[in-house]
MARLO-591111 format. One record per residue: residue number from 0; x, y, z of N, C-alpha, C in turn. Coordinates in nm, 4 decimals, decimal comma, always signed. Example, Ala and Ser with C-alpha at 12.3 -4.5 7.8 and 13.67 -1.06 7.14 Angstrom:
pos | nX | nY | nZ | caX | caY | caZ | cX | cY | cZ
0 | +1,3190 | -0,5690 | +0,7800 | +1,2300 | -0,4500 | +0,7800 | +1,3200 | -0,3300 | +0,7800
1 | +1,2850 | -0,2250 | +0,7080 | +1,3670 | -0,1060 | +0,7140 | +1,2900 | +0,0030 | +0,7870
***
This chain:
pos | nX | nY | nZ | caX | caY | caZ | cX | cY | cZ
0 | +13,5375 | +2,9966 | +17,8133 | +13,3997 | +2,9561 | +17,8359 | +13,3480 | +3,0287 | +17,9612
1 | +13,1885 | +3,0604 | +17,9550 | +13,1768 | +3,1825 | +18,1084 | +13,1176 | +3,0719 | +18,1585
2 | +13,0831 | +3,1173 | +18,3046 | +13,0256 | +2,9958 | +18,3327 | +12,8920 | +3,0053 | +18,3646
3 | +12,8062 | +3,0336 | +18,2967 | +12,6780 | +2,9735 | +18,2426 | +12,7098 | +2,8676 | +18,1513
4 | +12,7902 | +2,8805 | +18,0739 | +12,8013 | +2,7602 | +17,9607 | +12,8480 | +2,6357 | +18,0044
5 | +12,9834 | +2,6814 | +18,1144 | +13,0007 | +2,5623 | +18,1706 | +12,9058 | +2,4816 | +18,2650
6 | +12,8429 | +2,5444 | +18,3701 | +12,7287 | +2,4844 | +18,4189 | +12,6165 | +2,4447 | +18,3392
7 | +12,6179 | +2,4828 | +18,2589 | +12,5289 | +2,4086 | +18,1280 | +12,6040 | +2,2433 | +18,0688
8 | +12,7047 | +2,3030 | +18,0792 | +12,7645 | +2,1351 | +17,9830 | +12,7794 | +2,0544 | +18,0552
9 | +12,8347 | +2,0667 | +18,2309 | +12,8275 | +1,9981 | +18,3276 | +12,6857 | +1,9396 | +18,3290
10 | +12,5589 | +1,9736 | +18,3178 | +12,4293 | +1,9514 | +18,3478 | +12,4332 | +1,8544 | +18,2352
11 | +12,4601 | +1,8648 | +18,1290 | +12,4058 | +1,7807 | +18,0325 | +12,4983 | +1,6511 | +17,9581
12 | +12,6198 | +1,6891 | +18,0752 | +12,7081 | +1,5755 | +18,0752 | +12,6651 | +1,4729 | +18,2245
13 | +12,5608 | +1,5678 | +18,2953 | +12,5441 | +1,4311 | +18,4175 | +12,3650 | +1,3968 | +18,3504
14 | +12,3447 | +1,4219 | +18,2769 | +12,1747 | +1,4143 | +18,2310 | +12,1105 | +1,4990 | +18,3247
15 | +12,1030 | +1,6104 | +18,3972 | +12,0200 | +1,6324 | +18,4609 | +11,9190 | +1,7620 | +18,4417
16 | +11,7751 | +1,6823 | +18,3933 | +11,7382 | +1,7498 | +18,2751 | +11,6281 | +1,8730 | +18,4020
17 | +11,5789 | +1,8363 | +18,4888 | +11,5141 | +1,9207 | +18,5782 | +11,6182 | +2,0566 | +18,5775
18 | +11,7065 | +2,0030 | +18,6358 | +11,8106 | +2,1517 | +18,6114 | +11,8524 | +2,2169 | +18,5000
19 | +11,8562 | +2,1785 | +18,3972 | +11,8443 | +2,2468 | +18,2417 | +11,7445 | +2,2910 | +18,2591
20 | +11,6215 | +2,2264 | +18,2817 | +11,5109 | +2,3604 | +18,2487 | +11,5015 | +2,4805 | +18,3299
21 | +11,5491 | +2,4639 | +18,4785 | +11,5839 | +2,5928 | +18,5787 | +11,6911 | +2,6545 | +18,5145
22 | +11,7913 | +2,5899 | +18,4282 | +11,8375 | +2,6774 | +18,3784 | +11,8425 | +2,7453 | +18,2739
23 | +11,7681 | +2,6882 | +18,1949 | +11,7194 | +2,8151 | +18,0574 | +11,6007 | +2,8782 | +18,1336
24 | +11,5307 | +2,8467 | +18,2158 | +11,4477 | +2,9453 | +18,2904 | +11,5433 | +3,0873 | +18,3524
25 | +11,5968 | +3,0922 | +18,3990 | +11,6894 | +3,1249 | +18,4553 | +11,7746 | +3,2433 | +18,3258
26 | +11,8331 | +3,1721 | +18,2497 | +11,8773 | +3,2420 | +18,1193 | +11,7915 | +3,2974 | +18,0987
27 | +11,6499 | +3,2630 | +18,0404 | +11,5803 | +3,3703 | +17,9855 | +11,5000 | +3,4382 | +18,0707
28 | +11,4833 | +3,4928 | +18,2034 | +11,4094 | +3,5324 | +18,2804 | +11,5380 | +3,6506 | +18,3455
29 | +11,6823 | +3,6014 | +18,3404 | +11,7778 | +3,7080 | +18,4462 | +11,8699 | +3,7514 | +18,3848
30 | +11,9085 | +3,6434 | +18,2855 | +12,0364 | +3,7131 | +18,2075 | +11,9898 | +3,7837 | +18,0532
31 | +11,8835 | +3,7759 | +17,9923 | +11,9113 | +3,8107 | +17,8634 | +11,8265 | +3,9654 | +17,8494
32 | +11,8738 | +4,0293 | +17,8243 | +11,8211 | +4,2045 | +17,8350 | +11,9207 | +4,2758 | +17,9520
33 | +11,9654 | +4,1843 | +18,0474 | +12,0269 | +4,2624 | +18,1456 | +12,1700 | +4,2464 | +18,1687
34 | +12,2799 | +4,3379 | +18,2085 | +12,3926 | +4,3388 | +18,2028 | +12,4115 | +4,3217 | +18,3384
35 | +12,5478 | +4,1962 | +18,3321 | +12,5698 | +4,0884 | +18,4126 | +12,6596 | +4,1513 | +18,5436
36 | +12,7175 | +4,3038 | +18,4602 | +12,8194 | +4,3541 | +18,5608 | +12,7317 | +4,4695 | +18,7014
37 | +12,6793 | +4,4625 | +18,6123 | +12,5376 | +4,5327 | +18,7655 | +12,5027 | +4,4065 | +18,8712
38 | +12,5481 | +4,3623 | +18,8430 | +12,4792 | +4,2668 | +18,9533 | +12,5475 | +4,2704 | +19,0680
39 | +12,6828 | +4,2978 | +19,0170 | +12,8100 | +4,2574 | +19,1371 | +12,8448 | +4,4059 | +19,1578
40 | +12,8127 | +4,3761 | +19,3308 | +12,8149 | +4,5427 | +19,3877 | +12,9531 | +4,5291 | +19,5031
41 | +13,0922 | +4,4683 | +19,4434 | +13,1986 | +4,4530 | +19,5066 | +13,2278 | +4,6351 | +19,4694
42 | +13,3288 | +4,6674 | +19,5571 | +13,3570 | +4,7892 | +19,5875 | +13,2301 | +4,9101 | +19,5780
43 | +13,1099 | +4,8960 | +19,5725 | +13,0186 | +4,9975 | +19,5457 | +13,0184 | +5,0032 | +19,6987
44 | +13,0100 | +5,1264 | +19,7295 | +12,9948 | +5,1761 | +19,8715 | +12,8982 | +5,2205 | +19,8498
45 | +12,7891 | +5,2721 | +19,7982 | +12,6580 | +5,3649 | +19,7862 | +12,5516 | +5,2816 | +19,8657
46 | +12,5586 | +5,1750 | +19,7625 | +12,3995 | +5,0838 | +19,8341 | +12,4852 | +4,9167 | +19,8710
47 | +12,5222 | +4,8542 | +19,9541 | +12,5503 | +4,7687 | +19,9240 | +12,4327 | +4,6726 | +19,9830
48 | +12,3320 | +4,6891 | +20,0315 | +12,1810 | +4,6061 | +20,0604 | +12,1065 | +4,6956 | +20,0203
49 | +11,9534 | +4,6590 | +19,9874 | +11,8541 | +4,7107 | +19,9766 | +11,7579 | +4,8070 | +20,0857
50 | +11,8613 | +4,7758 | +20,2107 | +11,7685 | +4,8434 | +20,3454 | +11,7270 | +4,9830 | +20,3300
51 | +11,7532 | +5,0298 | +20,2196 | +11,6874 | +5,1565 | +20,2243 | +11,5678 | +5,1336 | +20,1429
52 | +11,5430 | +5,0814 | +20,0929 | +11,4203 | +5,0517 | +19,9912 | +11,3114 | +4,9762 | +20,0641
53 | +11,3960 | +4,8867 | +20,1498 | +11,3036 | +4,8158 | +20,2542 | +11,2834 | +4,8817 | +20,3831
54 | +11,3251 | +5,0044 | +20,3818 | +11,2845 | +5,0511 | +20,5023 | +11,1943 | +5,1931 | +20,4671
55 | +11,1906 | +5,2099 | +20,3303 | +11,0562 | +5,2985 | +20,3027 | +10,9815 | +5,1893 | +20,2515
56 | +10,9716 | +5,1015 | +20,2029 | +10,8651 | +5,0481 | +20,2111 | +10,7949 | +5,0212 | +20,3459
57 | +10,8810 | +4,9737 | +20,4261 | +10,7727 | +4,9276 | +20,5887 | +10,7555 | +5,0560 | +20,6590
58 | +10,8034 | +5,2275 | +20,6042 | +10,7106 | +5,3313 | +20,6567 | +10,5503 | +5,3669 | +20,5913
59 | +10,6061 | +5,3524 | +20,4093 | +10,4966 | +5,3784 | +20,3549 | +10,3420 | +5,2188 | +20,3701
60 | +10,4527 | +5,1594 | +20,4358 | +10,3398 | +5,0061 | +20,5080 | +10,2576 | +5,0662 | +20,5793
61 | +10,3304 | +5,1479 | +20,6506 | +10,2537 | +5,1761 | +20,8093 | +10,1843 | +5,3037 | +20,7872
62 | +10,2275 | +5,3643 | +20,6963 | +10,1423 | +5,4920 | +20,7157 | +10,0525 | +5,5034 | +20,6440
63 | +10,0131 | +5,3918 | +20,5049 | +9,9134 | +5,3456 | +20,4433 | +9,8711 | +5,2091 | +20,4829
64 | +9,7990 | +5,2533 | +20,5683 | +9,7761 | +5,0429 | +20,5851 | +9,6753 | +4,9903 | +20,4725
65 | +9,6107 | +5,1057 | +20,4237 | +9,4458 | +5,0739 | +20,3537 | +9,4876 | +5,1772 | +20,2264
66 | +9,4620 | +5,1310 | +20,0716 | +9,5050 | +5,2488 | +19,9663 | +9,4438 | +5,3577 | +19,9806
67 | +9,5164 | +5,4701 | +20,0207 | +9,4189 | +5,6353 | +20,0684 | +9,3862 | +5,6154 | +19,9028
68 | +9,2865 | +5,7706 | +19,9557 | +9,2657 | +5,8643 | +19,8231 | +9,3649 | +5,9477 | +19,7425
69 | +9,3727 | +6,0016 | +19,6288 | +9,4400 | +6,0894 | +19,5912 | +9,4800 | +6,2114 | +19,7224
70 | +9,3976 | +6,2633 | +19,7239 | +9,4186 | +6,3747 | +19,8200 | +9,4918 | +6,3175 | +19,9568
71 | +9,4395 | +6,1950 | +20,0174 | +9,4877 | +6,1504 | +20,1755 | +9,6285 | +6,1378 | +20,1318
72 | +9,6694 | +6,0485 | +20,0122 | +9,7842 | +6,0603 | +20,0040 | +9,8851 | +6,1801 | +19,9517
73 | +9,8240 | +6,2786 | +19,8874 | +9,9365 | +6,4210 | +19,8848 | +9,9422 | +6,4383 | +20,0051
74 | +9,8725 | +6,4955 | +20,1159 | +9,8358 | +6,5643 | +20,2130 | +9,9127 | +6,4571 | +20,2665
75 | +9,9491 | +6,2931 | +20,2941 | +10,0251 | +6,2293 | +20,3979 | +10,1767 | +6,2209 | +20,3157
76 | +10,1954 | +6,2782 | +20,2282 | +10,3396 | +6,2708 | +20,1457 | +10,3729 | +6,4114 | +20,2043
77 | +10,2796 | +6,4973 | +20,1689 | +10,3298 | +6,6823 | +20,2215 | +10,4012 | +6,6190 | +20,3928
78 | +10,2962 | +6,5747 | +20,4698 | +10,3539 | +6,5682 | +20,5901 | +10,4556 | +6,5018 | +20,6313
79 | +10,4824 | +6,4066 | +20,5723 | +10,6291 | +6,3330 | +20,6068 | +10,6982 | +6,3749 | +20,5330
80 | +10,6867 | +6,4853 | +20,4050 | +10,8336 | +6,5744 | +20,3683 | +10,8799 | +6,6700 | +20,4622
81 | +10,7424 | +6,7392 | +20,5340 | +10,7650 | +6,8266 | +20,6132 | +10,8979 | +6,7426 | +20,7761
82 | +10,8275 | +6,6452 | +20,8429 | +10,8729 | +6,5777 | +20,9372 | +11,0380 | +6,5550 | +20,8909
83 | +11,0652 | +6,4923 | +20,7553 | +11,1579 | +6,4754 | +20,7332 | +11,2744 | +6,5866 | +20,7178
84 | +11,2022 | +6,6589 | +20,6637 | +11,3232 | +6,8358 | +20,6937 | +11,3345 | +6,8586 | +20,8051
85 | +11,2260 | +6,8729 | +20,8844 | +11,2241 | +6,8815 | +21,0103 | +11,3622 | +6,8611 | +21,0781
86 | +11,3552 | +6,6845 | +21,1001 | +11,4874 | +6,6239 | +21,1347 | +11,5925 | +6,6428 | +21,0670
87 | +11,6180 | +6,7274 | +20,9746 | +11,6839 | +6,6938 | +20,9205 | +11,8077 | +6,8105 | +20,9464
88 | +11,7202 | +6,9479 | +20,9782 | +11,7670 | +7,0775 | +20,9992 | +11,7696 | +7,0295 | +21,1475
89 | +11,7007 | +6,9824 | +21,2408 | +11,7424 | +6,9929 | +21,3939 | +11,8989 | +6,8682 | +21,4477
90 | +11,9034 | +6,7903 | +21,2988 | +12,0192 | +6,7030 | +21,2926 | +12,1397 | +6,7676 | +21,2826
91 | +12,1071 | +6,8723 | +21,1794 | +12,2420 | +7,0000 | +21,1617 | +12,2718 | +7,0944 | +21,2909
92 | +12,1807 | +7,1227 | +21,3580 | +12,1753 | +7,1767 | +21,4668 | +12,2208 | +7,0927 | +21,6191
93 | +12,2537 | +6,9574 | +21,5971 | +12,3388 | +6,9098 | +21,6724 | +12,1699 | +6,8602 | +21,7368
94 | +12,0776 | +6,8516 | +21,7078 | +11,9720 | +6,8187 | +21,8365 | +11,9266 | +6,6828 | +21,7517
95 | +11,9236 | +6,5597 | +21,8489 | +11,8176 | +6,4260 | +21,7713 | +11,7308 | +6,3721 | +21,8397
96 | +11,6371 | +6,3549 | +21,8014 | +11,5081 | +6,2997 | +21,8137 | +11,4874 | +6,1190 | +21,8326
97 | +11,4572 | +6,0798 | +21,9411 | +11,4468 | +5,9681 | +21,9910 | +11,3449 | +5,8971 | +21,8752
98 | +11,3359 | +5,8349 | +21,8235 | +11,2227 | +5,7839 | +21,7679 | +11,1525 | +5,6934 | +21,8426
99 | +10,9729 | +5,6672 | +21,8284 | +10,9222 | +5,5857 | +21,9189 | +10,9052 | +5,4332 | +21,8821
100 | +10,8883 | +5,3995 | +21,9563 | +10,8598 | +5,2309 | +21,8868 | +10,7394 | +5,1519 | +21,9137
***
């Protein structure tokens, strides 16, 4: 038995019907379309938090505070590809850049 099923039979062996419905909410909202073994990021060394996702989001926060235009935004994507090579070649070169705060 996995244990969704068992936490299911437990629930409906104590009556507790608020939590049956969080949990077919739950079933049909997280588990059904999606595979259960992605979830568990034991030995994945690549990403094991999201801080990279959350930390371009709070640049592209700051450097769009207001939705640009088409153009403001190529022209502010060109420039922070540029900035980002930038550092990236003076990183290889043994030189780093303080960032400001």
């Amino acid at each position: 038995m996995d244990i969704f099923s068992l936490i299911k039979t437990k629930s409906i062996e104590k009556n507790s019907c608020q939590f049956l419905k969080f949990l077919e909410y739950f079933y049909e909202t997280y588990l059904i379309g999606y595979d259960m073994k992605s979830w568990n990021y034991y030995n994945n060394i690549e990403h094991i938090t999201n801080n990279a996702s959350e930390s371009l989001n709070n640049s592209l926060n700051k450097l769009f505070p207001m939705k640009p235009n088409f153009y403001e935004l190529i022209n502010k994507l060109k420039e922070q590809e540029h900035l980002s090579y930038y550092d990236y070649q003076m990183k290889i070169k043994g030189i780093w850049r303080m960032k400001k705060k």
